[in-house]
C-alpha positions in Angstrom: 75.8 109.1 90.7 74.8 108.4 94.3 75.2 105.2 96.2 73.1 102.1 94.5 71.0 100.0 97.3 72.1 96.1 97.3 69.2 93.9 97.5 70.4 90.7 96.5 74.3 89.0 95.5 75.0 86.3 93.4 78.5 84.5 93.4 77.7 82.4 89.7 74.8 84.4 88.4 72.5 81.9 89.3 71.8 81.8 93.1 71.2 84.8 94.9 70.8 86.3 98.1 69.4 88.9 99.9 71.8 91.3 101.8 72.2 94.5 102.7 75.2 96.8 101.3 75.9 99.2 98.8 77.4 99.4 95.1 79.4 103.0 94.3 80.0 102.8 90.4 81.6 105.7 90.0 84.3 104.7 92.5 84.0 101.0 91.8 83.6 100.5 95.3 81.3 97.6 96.8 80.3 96.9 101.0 77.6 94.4 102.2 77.3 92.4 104.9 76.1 88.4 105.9 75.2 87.2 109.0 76.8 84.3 110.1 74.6 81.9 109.6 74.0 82.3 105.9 77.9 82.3 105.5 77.7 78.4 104.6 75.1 79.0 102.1 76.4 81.4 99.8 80.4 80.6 100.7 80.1 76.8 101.0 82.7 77.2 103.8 82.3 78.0 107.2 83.1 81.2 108.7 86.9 80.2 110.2 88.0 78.7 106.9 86.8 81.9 105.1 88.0 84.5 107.9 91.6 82.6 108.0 91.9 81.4 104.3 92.8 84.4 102.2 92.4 81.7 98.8 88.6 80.9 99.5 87.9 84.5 99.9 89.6 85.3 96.4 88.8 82.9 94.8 84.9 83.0 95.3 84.5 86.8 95.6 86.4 87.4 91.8 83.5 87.7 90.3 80.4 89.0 92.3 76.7 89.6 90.5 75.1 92.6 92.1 70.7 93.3 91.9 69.6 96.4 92.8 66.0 97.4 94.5 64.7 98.2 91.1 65.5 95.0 89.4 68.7 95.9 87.6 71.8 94.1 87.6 75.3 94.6 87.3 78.5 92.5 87.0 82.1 92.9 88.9 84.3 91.4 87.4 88.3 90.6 88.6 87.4 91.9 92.4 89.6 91.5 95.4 87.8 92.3 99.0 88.6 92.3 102.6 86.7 91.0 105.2 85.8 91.8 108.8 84.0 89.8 111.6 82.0 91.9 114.3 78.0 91.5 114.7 77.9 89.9 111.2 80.8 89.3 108.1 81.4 92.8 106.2 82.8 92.2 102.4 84.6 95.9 101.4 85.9 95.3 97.9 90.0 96.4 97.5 89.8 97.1 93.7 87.3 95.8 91.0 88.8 95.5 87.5 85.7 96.3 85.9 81.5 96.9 86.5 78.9 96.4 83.6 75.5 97.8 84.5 72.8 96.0 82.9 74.1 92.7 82.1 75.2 89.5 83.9 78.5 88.1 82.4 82.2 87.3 83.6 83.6 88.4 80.5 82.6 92.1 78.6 84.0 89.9 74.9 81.2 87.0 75.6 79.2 90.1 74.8 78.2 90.2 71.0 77.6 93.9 70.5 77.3 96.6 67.6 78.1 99.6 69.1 80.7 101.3 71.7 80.6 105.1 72.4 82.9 107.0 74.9 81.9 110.0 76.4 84.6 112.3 76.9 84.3 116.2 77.7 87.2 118.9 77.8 86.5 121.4 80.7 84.5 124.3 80.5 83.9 126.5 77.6 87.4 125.4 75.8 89.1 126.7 72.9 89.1 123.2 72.0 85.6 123.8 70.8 86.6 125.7 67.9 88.5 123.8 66.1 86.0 120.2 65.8 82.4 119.6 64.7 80.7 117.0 64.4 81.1 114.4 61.2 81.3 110.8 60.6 83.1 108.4 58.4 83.5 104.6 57.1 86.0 103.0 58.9 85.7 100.1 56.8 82.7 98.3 54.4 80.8 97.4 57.6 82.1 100.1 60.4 81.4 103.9 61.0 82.8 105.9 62.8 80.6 108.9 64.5 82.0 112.2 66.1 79.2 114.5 67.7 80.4 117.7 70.0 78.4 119.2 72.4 77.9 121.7 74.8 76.7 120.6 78.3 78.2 122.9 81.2 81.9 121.1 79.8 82.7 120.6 76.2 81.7 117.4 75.3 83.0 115.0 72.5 81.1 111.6 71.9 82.7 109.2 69.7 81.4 106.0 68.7 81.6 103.4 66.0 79.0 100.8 65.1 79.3 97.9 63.5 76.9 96.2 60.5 78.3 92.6 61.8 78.4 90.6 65.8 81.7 92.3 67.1 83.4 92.6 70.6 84.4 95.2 72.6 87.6 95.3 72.4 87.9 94.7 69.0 85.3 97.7 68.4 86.6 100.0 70.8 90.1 100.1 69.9 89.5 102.4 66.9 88.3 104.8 69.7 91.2 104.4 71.5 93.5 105.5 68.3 91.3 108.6 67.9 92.0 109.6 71.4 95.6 109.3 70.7 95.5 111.5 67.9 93.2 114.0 69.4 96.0 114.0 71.8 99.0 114.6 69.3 96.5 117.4 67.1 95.5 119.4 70.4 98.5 118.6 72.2 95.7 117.0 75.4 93.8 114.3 75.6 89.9 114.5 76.7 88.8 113.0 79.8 86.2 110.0 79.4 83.3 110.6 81.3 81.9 107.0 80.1 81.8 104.5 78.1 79.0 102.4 76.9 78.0 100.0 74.3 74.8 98.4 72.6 74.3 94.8 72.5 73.4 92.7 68.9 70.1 92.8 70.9 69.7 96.7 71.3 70.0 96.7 75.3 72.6 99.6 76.3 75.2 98.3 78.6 77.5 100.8 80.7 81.2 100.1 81.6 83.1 101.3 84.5 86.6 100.9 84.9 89.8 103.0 85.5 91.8 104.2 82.2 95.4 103.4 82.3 97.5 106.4 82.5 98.0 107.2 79.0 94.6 108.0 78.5 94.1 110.3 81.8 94.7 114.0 81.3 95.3 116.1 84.5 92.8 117.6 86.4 93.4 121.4 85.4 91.7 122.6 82.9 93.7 123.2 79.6 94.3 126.5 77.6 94.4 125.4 74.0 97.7 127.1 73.6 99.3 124.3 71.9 96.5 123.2 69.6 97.9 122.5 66.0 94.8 121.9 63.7 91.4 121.1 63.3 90.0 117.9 64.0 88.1 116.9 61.1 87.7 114.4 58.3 91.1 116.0 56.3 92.9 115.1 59.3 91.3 112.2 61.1 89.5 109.8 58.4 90.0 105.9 57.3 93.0 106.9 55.2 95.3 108.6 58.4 93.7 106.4 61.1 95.2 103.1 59.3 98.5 105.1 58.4 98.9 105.8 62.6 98.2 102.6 63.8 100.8 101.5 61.3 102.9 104.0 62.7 102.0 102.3 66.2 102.8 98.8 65.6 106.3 100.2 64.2 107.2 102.5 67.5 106.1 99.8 69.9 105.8 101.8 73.6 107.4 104.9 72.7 104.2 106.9 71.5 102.7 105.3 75.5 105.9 106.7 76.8 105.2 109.8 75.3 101.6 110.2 76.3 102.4 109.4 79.7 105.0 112.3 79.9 102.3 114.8 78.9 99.2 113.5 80.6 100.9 112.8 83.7 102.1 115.6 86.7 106.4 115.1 87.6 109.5 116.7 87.0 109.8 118.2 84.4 113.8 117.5 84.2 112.6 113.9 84.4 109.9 114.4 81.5 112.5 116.0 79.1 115.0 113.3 79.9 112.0 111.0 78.5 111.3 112.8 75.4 114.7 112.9 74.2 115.3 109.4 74.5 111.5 108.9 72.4 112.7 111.6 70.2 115.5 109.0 69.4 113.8 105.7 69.7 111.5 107.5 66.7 114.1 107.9 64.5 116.5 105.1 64.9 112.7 103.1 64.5 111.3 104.8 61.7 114.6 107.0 59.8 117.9 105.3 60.5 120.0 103.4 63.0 123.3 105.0 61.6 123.3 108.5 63.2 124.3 109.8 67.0 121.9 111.2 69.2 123.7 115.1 68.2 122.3 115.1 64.5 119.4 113.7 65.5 118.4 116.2 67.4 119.4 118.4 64.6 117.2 116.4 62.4 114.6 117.2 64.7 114.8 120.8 64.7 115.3 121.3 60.6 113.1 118.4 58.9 110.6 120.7 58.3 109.1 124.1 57.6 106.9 123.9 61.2 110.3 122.2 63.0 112.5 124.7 61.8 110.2 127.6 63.7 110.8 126.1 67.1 114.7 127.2 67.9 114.8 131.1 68.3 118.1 132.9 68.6 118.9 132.4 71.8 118.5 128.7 71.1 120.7 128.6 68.0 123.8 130.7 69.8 126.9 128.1 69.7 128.7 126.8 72.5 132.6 125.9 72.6 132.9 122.6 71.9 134.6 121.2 68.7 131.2 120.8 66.7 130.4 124.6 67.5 126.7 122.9 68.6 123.7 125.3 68.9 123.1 125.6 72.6 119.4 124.2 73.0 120.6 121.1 70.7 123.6 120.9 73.2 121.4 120.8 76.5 119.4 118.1 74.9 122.0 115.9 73.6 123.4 116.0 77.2 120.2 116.0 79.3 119.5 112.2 77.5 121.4 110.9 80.6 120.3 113.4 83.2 119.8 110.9 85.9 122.7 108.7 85.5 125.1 112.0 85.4 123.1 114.3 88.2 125.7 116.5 89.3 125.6 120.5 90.6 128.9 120.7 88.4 127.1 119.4 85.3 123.6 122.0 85.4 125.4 124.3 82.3 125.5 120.9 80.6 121.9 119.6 81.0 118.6 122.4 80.6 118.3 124.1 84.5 115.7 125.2 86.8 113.5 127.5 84.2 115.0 126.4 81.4 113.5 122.9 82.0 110.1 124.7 81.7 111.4 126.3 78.5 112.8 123.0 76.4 109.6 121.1 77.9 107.2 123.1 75.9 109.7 123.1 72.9 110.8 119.5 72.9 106.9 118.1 73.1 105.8 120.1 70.3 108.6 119.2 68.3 107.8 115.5 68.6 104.2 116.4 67.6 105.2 117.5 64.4 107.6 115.3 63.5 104.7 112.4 64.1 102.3 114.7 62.1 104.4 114.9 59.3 105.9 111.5 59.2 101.9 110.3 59.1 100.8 113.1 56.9 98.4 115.4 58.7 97.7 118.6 58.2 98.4 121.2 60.6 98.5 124.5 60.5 102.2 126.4 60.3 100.5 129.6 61.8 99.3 127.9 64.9 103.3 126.3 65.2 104.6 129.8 65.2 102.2 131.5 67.4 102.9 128.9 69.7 105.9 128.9 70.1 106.2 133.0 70.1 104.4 132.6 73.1 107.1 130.4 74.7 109.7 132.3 73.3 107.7 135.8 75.3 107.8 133.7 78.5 111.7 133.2 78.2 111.6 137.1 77.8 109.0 137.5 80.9 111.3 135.5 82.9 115.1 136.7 81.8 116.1 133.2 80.6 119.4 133.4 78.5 121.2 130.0 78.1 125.0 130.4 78.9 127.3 130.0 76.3 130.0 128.7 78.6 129.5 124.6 79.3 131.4 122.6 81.7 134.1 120.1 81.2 
């Protein structure tokens, strides 16, 4: 979306005045300027006390009321701007917390709404597009939930939910927000929102623009499909699973964030499979046992299951010498836990190195996806674990990795 024209401000969605500037939605970025003699006006301060008083500035800017050319409006809400003194005063806005288009408000849960629908989209053609179609379901007596896939240049998914009773946004949106999660832990990536907008009790359509905390951002490259585990459907995401992983979120706290974070966002990866062994034990010493060390379960991990048992080939399984005789791939892992607090050139045999970080990443991650699949009870498809993971296991081939058998001391 282009730049909007500014035709008029408002500081308490009463008043307003003409000035000139533009609005960016997509960007959330606002500029206009005020001459100096209207500063008293709409400030209720003179220019000094607002140019040298950071407090008046934030405190009468944090939430600005924007009309358009064509009559529209739009609220910011929690904005922060600088400000500059030449031929007039120029207002650039630092960060804006959120923009509604279409309403004037200082809080999106005054709003009494029925309906929120994000618009997210998978690039390109993707293979993602095979395995969902669109269907619906009850959420509860009063709410549906309503999945629609499309095809428009990028693979678009629309979910919404409406609601037969007055609701809020965020009480109506987070369902949405668990469906991402587990689109996520099903396809092994998250969509990118393109939008999100809701319907009012009064049938106007109001858009939201804001920035999506990092869990929910994928990165920008566009995703193979390689490590999709199952359909998306209503066997695997329906009333019944949705309560049993928000349940399973309440219980786990951060460490399912954590573990979003890891995959959606770029870094190390020796840094990223440090993480995933410390979720891989938070998980189990939240939701198994407290009485076990991190060695068995590891173990645990890699044998709980038909799918689990498929990850560790033979070169992951050959023993090293230490007094348990460990399988090598479990011993890395056990000892990469504290990678950062025992970095050391001496250590790299003990811990997974260079391409082998590469390696465990792709085995570790899809070995936390099943052990969350099958502790909730969705269905996944065995086929799709083993192909996978064949795949890895032909990289490691590609690229001549063989784990040594010798550790240091």
């Amino acid at each position: 979306m282009s730049e909007i024209e500014i035709k008029r401000i408002s500081l308490d969605k009463n008043t307003f005045f003409e000035v000139e500037g533009k609005l960016d939605l997509n960007n959330r970025k606002i500029t206009f300027v005020i001459p100096f003699d209207k500063i008293k006006d709409i400030f209720e301060t003179n220019v000094c006390d607002l140019y040298f008083d950071f407090d008046i500035v934030s405190r009468k800017t944090k939430y600005v009321y924007i009309e358009d050319n064509f009559g529209k409006y739009y609220s910011c809400i929690e904005c922060i701007f600088s400000i500059n003194t030449k031929e007039n005063v120029s207002f650039s806005s630092v960060s804006i917390n959120l923009i509604l288009e279409n309403i004037l408000t200082n809080n999106v849960d005054d709003i009494k709404i029925k309906e929120v629908c994000f618009k997210t989209y998978y690039l390109g053609h993707s293979k993602h597009m095979s395995y969902i179609k669109s269907y619906s379901f009850d959420y509860t007596a009063t709410k549906k939930v309503n999945i629609v896939t499309k095809i428009e240049g990028d693979f678009s998914i629309e979910i919404s939910i409406n609601s037969q009773k007055q609701s809020n946004y965020n009480k109506l949106s987070q369902p949405i927000y668990t469906i991402l999660e587990m689109i996520m832990l099903i396809f092994g990536d998250i969509p990118t929102t393109k939008s999100v907008e809701i319907k009012s009790s009064n049938d106007e359509n109001i858009y939201l623009y804001f920035e999506m905390v990092d869990k929910y951002k994928p990165s920008k490259s566009k995703s193979n499909g390689l490590d999709i585990l199952g359909n998306i459907s209503n066997e695997t995401i329906n009333k019944e699973n949705l309560k049993k992983f928000e349940k399973f979120r309440k219980r786990t706290k951060i460490i399912y964030d954590l573990f979003m974070i890891n995959i959606n966002s770029n870094g190390y990866k020796e840094i990223k499979n440090c993480n995933f062994v410390q979720i891989m034990e938070g998980m189990y010493k939240t939701l198994i046992s407290t009485n076990a060390d991190l060695r068995n379960i590891l173990i645990y991990y890699f044998t709980n299951s038909k799918a689990s048992k498929k990850i560790l080939s033979r070169r992951d399984k050959r023993k090293v010498n230490d007094p348990n005789k460990t399988a090598i791939f479990i011993y890395k892992a056990n000892n990469h836990r504290n990678y950062l607090s025992h970095l050391n050139i001496k250590q790299n045999k003990n811990v997974f190195y260079k391409l082998e970080n590469i390696y465990a990443y792709w085995k570790l991650c899809i070995c936390i996806r099943i052990f969350i699949l099958d502790y909730i009870g969705i269905n996944y498809e065995i086929l799709d674990v083993i192909e996978y993971i064949k795949k890895v296991d032909d990289w490691a081939k590609k690229n001549k990795l063989r784990f040594s058998s010798k550790v240091n001391s």
